[in-house]
N, C-alpha and C positions, 0 to 999 in steps of 0.2 A: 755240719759235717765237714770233716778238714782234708784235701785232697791225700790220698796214699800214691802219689805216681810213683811210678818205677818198677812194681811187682817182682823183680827181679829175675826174668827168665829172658832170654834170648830172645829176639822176635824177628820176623822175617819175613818177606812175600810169598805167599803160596801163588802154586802154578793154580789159575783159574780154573773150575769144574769141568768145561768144557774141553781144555785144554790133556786133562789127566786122561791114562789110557782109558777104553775101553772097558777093560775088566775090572777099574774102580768103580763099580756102581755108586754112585753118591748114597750113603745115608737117606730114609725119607724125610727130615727131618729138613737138611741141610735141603735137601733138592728141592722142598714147599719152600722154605723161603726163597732161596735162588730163582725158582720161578716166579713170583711175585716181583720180585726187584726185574726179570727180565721184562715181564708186562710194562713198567716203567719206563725200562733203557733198553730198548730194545735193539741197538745199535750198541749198546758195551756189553759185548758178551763174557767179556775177559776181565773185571774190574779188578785193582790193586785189591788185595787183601794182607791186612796185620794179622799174625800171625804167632799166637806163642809155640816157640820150639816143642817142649815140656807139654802137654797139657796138663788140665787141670783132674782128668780120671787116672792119670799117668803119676800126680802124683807134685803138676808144677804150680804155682801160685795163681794163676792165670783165669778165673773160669771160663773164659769167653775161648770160644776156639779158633774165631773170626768176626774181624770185621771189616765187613767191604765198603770198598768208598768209590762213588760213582759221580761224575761230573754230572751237573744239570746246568741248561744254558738257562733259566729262569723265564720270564714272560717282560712283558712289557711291566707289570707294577713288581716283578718279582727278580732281585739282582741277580748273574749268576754265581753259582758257590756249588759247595761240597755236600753231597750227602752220605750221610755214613750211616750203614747197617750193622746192628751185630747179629751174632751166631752163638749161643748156647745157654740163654735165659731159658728159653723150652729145650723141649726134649731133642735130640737131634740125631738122635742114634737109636734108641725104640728099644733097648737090649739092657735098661737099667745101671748101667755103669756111671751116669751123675744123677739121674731124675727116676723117681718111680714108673714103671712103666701105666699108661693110661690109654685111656681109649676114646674115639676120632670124638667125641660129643662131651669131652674133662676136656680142661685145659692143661695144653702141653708141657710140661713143667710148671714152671713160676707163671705161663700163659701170654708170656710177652715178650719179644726184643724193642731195644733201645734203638734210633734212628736219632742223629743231629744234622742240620744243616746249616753251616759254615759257610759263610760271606767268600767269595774268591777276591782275594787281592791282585789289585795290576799289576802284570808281568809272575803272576803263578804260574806253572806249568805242570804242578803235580800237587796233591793233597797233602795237608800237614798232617803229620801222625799224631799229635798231643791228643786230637778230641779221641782217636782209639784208646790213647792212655786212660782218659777221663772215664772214659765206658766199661773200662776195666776195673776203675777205682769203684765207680758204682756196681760191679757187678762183683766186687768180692762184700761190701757192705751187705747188698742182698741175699748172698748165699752163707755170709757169714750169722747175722741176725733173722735171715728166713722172713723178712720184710718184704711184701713184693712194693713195687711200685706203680700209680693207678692214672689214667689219666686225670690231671687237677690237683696233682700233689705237689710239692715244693718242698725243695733240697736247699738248705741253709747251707754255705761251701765255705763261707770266711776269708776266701781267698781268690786273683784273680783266674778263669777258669785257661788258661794258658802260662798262668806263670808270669805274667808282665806286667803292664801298669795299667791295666783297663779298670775300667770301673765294671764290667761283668763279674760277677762275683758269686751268684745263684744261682738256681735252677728253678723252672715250671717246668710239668709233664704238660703233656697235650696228644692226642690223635693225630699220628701222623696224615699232613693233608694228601697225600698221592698213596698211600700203603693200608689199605681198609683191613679188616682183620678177615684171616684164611683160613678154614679147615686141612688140617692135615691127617696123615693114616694114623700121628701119634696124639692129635688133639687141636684144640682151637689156638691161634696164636692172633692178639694185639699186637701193632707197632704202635707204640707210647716214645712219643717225639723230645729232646731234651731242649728245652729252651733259655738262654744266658739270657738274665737279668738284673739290673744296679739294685742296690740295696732297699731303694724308695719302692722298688715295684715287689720286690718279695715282700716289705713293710704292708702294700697297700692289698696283694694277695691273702695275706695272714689274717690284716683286722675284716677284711670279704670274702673272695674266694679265688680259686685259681683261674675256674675258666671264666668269669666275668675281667679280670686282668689279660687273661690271655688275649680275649674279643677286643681292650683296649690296644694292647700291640699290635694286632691285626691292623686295626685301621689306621695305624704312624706307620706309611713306607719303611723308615728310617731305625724302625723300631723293632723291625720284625715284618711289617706286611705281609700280606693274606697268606702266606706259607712260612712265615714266622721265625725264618735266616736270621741268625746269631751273627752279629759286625762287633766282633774285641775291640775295633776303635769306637765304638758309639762312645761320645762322651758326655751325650746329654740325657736324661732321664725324660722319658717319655711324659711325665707332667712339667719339665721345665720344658719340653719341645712345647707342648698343648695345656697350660696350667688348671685350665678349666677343667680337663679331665679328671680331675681331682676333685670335683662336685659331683660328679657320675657312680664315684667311689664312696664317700660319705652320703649320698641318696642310699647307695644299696648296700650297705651299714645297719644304714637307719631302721630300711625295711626287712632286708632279709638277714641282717646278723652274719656272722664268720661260717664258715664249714669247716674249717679247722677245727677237729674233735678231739686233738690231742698230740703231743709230741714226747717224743723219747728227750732226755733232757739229766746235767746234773741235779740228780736233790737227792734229800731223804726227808721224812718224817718220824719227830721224836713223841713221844706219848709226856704231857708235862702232868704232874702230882702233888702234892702237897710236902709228903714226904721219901717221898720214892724219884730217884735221881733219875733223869732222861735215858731211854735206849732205843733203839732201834730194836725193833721182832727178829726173831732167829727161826728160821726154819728150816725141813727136811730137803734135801736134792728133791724127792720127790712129792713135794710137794710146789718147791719151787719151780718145777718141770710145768704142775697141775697151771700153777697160777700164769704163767709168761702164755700157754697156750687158750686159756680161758681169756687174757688178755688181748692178743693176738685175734681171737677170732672176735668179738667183741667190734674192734677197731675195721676189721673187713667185712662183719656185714653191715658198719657204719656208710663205708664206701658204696658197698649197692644197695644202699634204702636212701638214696638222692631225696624222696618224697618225708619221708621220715623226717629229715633235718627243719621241713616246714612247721612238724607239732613238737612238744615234749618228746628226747628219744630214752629209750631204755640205755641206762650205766651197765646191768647186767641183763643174761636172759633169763626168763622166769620161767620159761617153758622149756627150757634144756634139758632133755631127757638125757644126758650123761649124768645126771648129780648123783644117783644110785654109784659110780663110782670113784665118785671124790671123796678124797681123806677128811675124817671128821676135822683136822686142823679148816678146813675152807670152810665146815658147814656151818661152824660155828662162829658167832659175830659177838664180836667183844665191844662194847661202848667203853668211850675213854670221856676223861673231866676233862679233859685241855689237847692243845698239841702247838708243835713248834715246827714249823717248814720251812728246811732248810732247800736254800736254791742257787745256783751260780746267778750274776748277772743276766746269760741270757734269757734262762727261763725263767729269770722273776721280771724282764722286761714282757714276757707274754702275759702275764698274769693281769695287767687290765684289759688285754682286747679278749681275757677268757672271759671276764664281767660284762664290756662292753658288749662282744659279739657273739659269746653265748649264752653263760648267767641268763642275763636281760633279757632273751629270748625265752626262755624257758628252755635250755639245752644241760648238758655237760661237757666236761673238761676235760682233759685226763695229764697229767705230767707224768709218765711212764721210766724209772732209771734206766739209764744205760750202761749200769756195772750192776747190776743186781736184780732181783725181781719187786724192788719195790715200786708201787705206782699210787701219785694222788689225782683222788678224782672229785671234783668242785661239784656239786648237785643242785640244780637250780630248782626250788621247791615248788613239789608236782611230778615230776618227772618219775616214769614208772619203774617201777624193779629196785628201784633204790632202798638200799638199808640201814638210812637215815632218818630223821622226824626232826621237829622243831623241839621236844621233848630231849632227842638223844642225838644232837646235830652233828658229831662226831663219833663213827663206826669203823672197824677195821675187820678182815677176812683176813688173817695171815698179815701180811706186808702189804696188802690192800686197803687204803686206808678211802674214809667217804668222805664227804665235807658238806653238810648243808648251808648254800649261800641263799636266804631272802633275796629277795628283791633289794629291800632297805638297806641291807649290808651290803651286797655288790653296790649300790650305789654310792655307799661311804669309802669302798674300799676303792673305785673310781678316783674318786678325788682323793685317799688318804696315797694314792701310791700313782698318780700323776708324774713326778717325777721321773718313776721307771719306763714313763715313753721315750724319755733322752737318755738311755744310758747312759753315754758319752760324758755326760755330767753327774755323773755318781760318784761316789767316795767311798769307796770298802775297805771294809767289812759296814754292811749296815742293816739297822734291826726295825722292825714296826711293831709296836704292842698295840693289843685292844684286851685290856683284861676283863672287861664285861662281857664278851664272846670270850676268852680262853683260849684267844689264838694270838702266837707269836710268829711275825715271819722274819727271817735271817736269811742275808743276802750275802753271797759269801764269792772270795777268790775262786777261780777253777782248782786250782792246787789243795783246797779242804777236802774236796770227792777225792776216793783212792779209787784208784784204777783206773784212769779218763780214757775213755775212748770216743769214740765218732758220733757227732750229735746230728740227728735228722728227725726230721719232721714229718707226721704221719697227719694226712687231712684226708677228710671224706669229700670227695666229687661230686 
């Protein structure tokens, strides 16, 4: 996903909570987190806060309504730097004008604010505002696609995360280490921590997992240490700091496979035939409504069945007592003779850590579009709910298409698409056949997909 700074509204300091008269009662919303942060800093009563003019129920690009940034001296293994909170991932106002209204035991909107902490550089005297920017960029992505964010997920960013020459270029979430999650009168709220990472450690997050990487930066001072302070200058990648680290990684690979269950991503898939020319499925608004929320929920409660990831998981649920109201377009399941999967570079560079790190496990995949409602989902044979067989190894629901990969064949496809671990060294447009399976894959410019927008990555925790 490609930074959007700028939002374009005006932004400003707001007078501190404390600070405002008397007969502003703070919001409940805003007053639970502000208390929270106060338990912390209990000496900055008054912390800087960004601020869009506009908001976002008013009508301005903005959604965040605040974010506060509060000095922390660090510890003896911890530098000092910036921490910065936001304000209107949850609910914050209780009166339904961005968030449905919920009650103290649901989570508060989206059920989370964002927290980064920011390295202070010598002779700072005040807080950079970019990472507000940054928080803002994620926080119209979020409300834009209704994607939450979980701790253990990773944000692919393509860019440095200030705009300069760093090699920070990612994102890992994480639990914030001083901000544990608080009940409030309008619901539960997370702090999910942003943490800047070079390209090698979101690489080595993706083919394992988040927080087994994150536990690696923990123990590199320099890397993040044990509160996990983002430094723009790092210019060493925490396996050139410790290269050994990087047998820690491939151990739990080995053993426990990826937890990345799937990314939003360019592609599409075409249906191939004998005599009937390629197309891509057309379907209803509402059905394409039906299928992005079947997908949606699918991907979250991948995220809270952590246990689940250890056997075979379910691609769909079998026990979904909605199906009584889906359109017979979903209920019905078309088997196809071939197919052709088209992919941009980056997500057909995922497509062996889906064989290595889930295929091989006995898991699923999912490549989900991000301009449309299409999604493919790779099925590692066994895996339950699936609406595939060895008989009929390619099935589709609408724009849902299935893929069953053997064992035998993730392994061939391993080594046939090898190359796609160095992107860097590729040549496009480029094509893989296997006409004995009836699968063709097509690796294509970004410029093929119409409509490109923001690619992020959805992993289970």
């Amino acid at each position: 996903m490609k930074p959007l700074l700028g939002g374009g509204a005006l932004r400003g300091v707001l007078p501190p909570i404390s600070q405002r008269p008397a007969s502003q009662t703070p919001p409940p919303g805003i007053d639970a987190i502000y208390q929270a942060c106060k338990k912390v800093y209990p000496e900055q009563a008054n912390p800087l806060q960004v601020t869009a003019v506009v908001k976002y129920w008013l009508g301005g690009p903005d959604p965040l309504d605040y974010v506060s940034m509060y000095y922390n001296q660090g510890t003896k293994d911890v530098p000092q730097h910036w921490h910065y909170v936001t304000f209107g991932f949850s609910d914050l106002h209780g009166d339904g004008r961005v968030h449905p209204i919920s009650t103290p035991n649901m989570p508060s909107g989206f059920g989370f604010e964002l927290t980064m902490r920011l390295k202070r550089e010598e002779g700072e005297t005040g807080p950079p505002t970019w990472p507000a920017e940054l928080l803002q960029s994620l926080a119209r992505y979020v409300f834009q696609s209704e994607n939450s964010l979980f701790s253990g997920d990773h944000v692919s960013w393509h860019a440095p995360l200030d705009n300069s020459e760093s090699r920070i270029t990612h994102m890992l979430m994480t639990d914030d280490s001083q901000l544990p999650m608080i009940s409030t009168p309008l619901g539960t709220v997370s702090f999910i921590q942003v943490v800047g990472v070079c390209s090698e450690e979101l690489r080595a997050a993706q083919q394992w997992n988040g927080p087994g990487v994150i536990d690696i930066l923990k123990s590199v001072p320099v890397a993040g240490g044990p509160w996990l302070v983002t430094d723009m200058r790092r210019g060493e990648t925490v396996f050139e700091i410790k290269p050994e680290l990087l047998e820690d990684v491939d151990n739990g690979i080995k053993t426990s496979g990826s937890n990345l269950s799937g990314v939003s991503a360019r592609c599409v898939w075409l249906e191939m035939e004998e005599d009937d020319p390629e197309s891509p499925p057309k379907l209803s608004e509402e059905v394409s409504k039906q299928i992005k929320v079947a997908l949606l929920q699918g991907l979250e409660k991948s995220k809270q069945q952590i246990a689940e990831d250890q056997r075979p998981a379910s691609s769909s649920e079998g026990d979904d007592n909605t199906s009584s109201v889906v359109p017979h377009e979903l209920l019905c399941t078309r088997t196809l003779a071939g197919i052709h999967l088209k992919f941009n570079l980056e997500a057909a560079s995922l497509f062996p850590l889906s064989c290595r790190g889930r295929i091989l496990h006995g898991r699923h995949f999912t490549f989900k579009s991000v301009h449309g409602d299409t999604a493919i989902t790779l099925v590692a044979t066994g895996v339950a709910g699936s609406f595939v067989s060895e008989e009929k190894p390619f099935a589709a629901k609408g724009p849902w298409l299935q893929v069953l990969v053997p064992d035998h064949f993730a392994s061939r496809l391993l080594e046939d698409l090898d190359e796609l671990t160095n992107p860097d060294n590729i040549v496009l447009p480029k094509t893989y056949h296997w006409p004995d399976r009836r699968i063709q894959i097509s690796v294509l410019e970004d410029n093929h997909f119409l409509d490109p927008v923001t690619y992020n990555e959805i992993s289970t925790s």
